[in-house]
PAVEX-682478 format. One line per 5 residues: number of its first residue (from 1); their letters; for each residue x, z, y of N, C-alpha, C, O, CB. Coordinates in pm, whole numbers, plus 32768, in hexadecimal, padded with zeros to 4 digits. Glycine has a CB too. Layout:
N
NUM> A> X,Z,Y,X,Z,Y,X,Z,Y,X,Z,Y,X,Z,Y; ...
END
This chain:
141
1> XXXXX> 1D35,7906,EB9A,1D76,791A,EB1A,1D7B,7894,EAD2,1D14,7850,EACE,1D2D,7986,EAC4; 1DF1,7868,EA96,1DD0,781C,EA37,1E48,7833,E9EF,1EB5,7863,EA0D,1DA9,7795,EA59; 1DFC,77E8,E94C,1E6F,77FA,E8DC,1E63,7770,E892,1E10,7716,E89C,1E55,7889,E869; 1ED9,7780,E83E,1EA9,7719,E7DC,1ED1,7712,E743,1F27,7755,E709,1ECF,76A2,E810; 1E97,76CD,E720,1E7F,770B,E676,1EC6,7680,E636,1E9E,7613,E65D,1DAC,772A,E633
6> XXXXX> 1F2F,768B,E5D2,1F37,7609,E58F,1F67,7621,E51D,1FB5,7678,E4F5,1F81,75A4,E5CC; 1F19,75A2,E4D2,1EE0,75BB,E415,1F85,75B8,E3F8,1FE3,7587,E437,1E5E,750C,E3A3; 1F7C,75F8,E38C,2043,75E2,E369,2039,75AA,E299,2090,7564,E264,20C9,76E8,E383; 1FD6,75D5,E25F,1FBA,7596,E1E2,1F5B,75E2,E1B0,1F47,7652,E1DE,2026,7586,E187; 1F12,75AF,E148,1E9C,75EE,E0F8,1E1D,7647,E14F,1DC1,7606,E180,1EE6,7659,E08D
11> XXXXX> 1E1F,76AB,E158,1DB3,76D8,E1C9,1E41,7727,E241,1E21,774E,E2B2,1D15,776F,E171; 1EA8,772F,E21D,1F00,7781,E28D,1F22,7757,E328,1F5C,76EC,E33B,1F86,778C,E254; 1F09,778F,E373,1EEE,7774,E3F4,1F6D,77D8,E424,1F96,7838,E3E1,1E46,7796,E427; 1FAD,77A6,E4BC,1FF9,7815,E4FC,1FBA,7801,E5AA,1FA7,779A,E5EA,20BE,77FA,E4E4; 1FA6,7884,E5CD,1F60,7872,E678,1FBE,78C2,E6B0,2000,7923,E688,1EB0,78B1,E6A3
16> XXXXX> 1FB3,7877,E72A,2020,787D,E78E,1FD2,78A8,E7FA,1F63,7876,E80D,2072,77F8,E7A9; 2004,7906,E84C,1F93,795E,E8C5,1FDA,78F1,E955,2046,78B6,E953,1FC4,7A5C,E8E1; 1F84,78F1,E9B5,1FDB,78CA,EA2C,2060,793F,EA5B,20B3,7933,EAB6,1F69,78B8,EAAF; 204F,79A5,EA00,20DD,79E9,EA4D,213F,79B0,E9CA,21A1,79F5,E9AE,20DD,7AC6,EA6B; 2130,7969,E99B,2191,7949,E937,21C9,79D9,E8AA,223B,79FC,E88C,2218,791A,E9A7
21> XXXXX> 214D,7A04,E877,214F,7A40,E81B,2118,79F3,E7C4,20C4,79A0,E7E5,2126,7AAA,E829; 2141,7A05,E745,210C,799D,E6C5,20DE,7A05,E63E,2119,7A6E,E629,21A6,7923,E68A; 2073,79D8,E5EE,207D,7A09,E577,202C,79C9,E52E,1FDD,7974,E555,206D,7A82,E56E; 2041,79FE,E492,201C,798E,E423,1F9A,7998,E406,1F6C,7A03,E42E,2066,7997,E39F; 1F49,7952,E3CD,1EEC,7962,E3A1,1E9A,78FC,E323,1E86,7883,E317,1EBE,7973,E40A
26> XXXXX> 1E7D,7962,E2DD,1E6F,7903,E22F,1DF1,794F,E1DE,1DB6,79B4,E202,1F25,791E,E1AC; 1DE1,7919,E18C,1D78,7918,E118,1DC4,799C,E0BE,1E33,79D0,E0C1,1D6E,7867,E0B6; 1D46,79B4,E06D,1D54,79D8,DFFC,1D7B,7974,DF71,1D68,78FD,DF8B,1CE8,7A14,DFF7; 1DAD,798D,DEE4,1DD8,78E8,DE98,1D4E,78D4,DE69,1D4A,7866,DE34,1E60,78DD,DDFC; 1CE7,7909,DE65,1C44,78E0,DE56,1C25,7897,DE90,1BD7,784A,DE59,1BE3,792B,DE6B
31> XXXXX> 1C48,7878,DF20,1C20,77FD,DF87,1CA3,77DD,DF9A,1CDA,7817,DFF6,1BC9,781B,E01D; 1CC7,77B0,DF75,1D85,774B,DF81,1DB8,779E,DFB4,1E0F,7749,DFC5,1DB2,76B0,DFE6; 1DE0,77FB,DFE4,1E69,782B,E02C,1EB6,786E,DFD0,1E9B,787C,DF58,1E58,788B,E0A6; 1F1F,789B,E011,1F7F,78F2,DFC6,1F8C,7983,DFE2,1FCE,79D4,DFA2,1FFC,78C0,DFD7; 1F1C,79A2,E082,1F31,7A35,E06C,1FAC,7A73,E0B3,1FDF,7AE2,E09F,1F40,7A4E,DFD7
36> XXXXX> 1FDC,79EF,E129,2051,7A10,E178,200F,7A4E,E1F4,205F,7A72,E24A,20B2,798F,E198; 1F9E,7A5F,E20A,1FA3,7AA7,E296,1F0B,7AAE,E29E,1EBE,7A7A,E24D,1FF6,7A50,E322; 1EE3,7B04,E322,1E4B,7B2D,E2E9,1DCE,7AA9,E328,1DC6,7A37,E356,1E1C,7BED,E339; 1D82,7B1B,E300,1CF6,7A99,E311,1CC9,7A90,E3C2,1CF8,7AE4,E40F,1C39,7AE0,E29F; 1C85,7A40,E3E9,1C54,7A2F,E474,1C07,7A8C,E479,1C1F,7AC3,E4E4,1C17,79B6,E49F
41> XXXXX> 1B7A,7AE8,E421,1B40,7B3B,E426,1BA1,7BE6,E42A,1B89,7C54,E45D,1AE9,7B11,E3BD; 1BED,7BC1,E3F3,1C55,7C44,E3EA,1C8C,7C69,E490,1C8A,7CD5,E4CC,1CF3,7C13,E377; 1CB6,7BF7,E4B7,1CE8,7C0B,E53F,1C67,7C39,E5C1,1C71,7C84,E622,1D35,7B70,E564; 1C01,7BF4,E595,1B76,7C0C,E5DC,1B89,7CB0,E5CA,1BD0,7CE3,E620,1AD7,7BBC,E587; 1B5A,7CFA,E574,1B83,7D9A,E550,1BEC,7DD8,E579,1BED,7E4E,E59E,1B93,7DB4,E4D3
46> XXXXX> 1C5F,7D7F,E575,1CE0,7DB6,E5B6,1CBB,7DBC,E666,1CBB,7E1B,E6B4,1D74,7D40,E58C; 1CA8,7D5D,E675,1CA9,7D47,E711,1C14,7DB6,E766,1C03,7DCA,E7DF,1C8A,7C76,E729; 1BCA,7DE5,E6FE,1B5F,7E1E,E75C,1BBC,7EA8,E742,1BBB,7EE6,E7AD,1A9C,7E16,E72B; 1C0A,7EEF,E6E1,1C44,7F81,E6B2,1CBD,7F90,E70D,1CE6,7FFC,E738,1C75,7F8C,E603; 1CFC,7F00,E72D,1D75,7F0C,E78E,1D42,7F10,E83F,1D81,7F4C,E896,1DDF,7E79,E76C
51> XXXXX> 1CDB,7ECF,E851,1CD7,7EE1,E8DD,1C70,7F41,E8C2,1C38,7F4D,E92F,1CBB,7E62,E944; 1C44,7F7B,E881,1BDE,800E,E8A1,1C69,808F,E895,1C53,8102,E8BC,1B37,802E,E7F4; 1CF7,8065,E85B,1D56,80C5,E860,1D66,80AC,E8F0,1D31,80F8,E941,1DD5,80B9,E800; 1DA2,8052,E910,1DE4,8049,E987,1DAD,8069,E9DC,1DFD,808A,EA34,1E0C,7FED,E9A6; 1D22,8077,EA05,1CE3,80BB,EA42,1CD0,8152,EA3C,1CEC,818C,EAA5,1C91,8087,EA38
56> XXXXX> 1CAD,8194,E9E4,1CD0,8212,E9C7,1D5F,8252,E9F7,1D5E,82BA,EA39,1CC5,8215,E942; 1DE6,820C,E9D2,1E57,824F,EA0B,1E6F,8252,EA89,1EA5,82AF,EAC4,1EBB,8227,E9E0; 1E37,81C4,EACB,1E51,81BC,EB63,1DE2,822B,EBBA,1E00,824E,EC2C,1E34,810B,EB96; 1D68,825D,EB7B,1D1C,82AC,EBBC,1D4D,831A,EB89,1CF7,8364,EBB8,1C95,829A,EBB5; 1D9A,8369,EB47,1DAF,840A,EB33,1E58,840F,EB4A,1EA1,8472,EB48,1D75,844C,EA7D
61> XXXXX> 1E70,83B5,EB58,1EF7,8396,EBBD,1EC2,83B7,EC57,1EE3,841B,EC97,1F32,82DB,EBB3; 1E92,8380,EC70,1E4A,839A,ED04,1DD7,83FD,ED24,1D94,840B,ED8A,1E0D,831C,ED2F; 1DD5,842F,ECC8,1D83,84A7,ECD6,1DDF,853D,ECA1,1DB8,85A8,EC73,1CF2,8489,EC72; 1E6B,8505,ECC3,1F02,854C,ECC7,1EC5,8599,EC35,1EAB,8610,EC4B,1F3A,85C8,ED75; 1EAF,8578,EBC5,1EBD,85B9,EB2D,1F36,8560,EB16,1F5C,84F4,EB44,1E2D,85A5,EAAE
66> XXXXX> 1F76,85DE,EA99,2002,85BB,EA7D,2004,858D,E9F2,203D,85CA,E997,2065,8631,EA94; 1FBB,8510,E9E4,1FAF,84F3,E96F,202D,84AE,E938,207F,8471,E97C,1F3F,84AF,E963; 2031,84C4,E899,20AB,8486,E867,2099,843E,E7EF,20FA,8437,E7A3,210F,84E3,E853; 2037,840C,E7D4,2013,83BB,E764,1F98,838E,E75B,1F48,83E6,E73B,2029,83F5,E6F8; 1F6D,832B,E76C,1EEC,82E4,E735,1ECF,8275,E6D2,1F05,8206,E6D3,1EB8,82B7,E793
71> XXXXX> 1E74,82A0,E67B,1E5D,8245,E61B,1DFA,8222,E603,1DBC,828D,E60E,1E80,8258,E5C2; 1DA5,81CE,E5E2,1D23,8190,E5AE,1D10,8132,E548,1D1A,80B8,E53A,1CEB,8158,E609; 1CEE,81A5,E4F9,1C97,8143,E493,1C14,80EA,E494,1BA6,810E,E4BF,1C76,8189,E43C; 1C37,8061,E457,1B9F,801A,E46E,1B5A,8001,E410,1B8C,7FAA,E3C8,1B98,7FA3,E4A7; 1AFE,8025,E3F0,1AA8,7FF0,E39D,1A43,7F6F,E3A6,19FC,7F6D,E40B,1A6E,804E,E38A
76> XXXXX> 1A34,7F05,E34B,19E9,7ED4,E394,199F,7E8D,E33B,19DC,7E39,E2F9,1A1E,7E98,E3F8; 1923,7E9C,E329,18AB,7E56,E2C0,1863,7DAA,E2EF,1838,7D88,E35E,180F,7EDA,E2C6; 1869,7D6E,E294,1849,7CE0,E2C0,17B8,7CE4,E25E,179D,7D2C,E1FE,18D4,7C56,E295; 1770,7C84,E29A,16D0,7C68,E266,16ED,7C01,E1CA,1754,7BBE,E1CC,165E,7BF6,E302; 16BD,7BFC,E185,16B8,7BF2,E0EA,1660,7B34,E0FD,15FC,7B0D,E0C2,1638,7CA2,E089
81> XXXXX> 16C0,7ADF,E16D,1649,7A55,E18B,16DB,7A34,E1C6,1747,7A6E,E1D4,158E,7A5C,E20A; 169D,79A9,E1E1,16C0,7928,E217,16B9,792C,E2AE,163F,7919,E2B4,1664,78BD,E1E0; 16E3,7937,E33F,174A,7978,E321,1780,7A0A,E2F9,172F,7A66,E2FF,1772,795E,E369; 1818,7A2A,E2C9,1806,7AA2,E2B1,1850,7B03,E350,18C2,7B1B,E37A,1852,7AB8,E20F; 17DC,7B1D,E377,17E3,7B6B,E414,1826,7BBF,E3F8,1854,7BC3,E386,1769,7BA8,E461
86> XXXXX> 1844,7C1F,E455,1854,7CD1,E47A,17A6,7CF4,E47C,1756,7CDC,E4D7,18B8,7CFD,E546; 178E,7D2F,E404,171D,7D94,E3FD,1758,7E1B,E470,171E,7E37,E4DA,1706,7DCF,E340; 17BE,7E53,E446,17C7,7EE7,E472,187B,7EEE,E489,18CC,7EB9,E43D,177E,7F63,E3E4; 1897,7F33,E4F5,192C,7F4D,E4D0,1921,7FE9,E548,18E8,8003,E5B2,19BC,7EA2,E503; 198B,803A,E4DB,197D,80D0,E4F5,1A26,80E3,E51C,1A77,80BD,E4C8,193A,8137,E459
91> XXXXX> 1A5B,8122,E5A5,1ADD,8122,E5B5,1AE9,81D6,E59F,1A96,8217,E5DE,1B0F,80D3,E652; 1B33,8211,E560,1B57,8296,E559,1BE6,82AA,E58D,1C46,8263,E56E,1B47,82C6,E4CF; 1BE8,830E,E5DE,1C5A,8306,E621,1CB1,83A4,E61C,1C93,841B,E629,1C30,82D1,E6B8; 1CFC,8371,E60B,1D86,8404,E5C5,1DCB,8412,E635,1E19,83B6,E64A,1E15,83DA,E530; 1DC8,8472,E68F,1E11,847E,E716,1E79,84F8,E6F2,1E61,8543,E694,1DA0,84A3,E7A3
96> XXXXX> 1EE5,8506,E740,1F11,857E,E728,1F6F,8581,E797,1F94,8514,E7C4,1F45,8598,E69E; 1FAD,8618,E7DD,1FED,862D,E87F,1FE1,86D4,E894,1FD3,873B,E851,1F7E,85CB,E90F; 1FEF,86AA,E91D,2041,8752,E947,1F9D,8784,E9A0,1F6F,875D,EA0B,2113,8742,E9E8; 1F6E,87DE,E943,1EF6,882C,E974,1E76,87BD,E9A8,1E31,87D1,EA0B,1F2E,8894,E9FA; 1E69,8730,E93A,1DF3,86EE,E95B,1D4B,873E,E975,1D18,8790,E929,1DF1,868F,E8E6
101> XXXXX> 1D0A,8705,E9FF,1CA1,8743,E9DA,1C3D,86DC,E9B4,1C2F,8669,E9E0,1C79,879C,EA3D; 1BE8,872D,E943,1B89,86D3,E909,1B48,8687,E95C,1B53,860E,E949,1B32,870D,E8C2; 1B08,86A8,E9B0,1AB5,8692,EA1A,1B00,8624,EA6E,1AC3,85D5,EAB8,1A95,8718,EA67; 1B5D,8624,EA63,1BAE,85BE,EAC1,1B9B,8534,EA3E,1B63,84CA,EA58,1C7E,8601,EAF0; 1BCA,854E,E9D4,1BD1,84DA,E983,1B50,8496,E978,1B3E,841E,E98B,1C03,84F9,E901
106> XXXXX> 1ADF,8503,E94E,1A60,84BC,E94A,1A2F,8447,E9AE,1A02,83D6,E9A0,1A06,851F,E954; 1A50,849F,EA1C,1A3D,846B,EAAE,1A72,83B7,EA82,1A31,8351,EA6A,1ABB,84D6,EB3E; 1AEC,83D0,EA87,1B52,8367,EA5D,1B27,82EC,EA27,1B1C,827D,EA5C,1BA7,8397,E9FE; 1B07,8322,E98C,1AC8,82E9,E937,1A10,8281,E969,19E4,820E,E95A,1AC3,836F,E8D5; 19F0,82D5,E990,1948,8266,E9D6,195D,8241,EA51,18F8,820A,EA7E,189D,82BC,E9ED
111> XXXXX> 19D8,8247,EABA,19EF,81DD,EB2B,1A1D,8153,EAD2,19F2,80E5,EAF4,1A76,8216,EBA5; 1A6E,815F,EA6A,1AAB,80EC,EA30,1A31,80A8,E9F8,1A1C,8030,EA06,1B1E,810C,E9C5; 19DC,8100,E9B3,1956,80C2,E98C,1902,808B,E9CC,18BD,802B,E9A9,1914,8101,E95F; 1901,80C6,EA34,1865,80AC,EA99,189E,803F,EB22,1859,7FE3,EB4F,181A,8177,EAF5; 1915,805E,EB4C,1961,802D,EBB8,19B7,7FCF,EBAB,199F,7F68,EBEB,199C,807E,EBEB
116> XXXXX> 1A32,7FD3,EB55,1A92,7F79,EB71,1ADA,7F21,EB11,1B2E,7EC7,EB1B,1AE2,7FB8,EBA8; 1A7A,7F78,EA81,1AD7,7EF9,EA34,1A68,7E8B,E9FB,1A09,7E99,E9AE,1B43,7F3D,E99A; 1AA6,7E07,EA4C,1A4D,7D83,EA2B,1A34,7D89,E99D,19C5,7D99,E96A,1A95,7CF0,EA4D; 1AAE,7D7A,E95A,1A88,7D45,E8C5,1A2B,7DAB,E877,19D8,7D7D,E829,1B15,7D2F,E868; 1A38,7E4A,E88E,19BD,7E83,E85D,1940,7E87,E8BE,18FB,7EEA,E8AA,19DC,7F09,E834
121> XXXXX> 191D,7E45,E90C,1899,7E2E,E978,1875,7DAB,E947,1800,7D8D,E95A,18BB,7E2C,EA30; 18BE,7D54,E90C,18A8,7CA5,E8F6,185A,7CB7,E88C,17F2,7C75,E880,1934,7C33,E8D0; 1891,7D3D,E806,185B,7D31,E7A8,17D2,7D76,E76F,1784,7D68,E711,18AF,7D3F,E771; 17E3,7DC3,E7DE,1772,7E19,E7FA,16EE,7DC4,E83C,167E,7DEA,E817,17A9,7E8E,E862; 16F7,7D4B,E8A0,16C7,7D0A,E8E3,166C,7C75,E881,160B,7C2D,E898,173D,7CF6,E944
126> XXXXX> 16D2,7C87,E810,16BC,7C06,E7AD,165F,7C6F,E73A,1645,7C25,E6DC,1774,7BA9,E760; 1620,7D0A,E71C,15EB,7D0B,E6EE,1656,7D95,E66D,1636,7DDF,E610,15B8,7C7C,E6EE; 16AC,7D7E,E69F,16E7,7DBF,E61E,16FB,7EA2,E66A,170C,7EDF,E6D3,17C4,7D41,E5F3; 16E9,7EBC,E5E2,16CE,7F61,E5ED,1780,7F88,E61E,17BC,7F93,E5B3,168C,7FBE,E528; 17CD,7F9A,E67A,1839,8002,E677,1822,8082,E6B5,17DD,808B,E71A,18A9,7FD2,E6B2
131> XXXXX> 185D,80EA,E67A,1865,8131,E650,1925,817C,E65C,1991,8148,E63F,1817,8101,E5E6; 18FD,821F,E69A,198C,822A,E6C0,1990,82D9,E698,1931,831E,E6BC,19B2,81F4,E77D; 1A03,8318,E64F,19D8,83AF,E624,1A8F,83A1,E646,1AD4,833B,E654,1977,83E7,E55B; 1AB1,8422,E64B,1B31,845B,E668,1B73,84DA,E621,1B28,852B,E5EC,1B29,8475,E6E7; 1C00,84EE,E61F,1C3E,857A,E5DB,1C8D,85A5,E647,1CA9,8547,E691,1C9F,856D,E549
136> XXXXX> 1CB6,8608,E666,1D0D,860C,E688,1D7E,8673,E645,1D79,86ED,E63C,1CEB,860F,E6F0; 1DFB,8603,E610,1E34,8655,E59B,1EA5,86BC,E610,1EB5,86B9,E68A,1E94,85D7,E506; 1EDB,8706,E5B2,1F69,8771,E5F4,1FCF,8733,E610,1FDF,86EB,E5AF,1FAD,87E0,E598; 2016,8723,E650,206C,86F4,E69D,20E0,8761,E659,20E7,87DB,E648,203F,86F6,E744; 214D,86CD,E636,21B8,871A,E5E7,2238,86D1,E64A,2246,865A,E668,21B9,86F3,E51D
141> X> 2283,8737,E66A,22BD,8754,E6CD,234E,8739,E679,23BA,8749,E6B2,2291,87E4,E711
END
């Protein structure tokens, strides 16, 4: 993997992935920025809620459930110091499909935890509490 990051003014940064995806990234106007795009800690949270999704759909996809929507919310608490870590981050996940069984999602849900998704095993590994609960809403047709 590699990416690269370059300063563009005040604290605003734009990173570029080796597949050639880009996005912005800036301050709040408390620490110079303007508030054009999110923080490096924000994406840290994004990136453990997106590959703990993507894991979840690809396993109840393959465990032939006919799911038709997934969502996750992240929560995520930082320590009250220098640096300011991931204390805790909690993903809740809103599923919804054609006759999901619980038991399949749960399932779902702690392979991504326990098995396959790096970024929630990295953070888990560095000390921090995650944490994973589920719904499964009605499926509107």
């Amino acid at each position: 993997m590699h990416a690269r990051i370059k300063w563009v003014q005040d604290v605003m940064f734009v990173a570029e992935s080796d597949t050639g995806h880009a996005l912005v990234l800036d301050g709040a106007p408390t620490s110079g920025g303007r508030n054009l795009g999110m923080r490096p800690m924000e994406l840290m949270a994004l990136g453990v809620g997106s590959c703990s999704s993507y894991d979840v759909v690809t396993i109840l996809k393959k465990a032939r459930q006919e799911i038709t929507s997934c969502e996750a919310e992240v929560t995520a608490e930082r320590v009250d110091a220098t640096p300011a870590i991931f204390e805790s981050i909690h993903l809740h996940f809103k599923l919804a499909g054609h006759n999901l069984s619980e038991k399949q999602v749960a399932r779902a849900i702690e392979l991504s935890a326990e098995k396959y998704c790096s970024a929630s095993i990295m953070m888990k590994n560095a000390g921090v509490k995650v944490t994973h609960d589920f719904e499964i809403l009605k499926d509107h047709e």
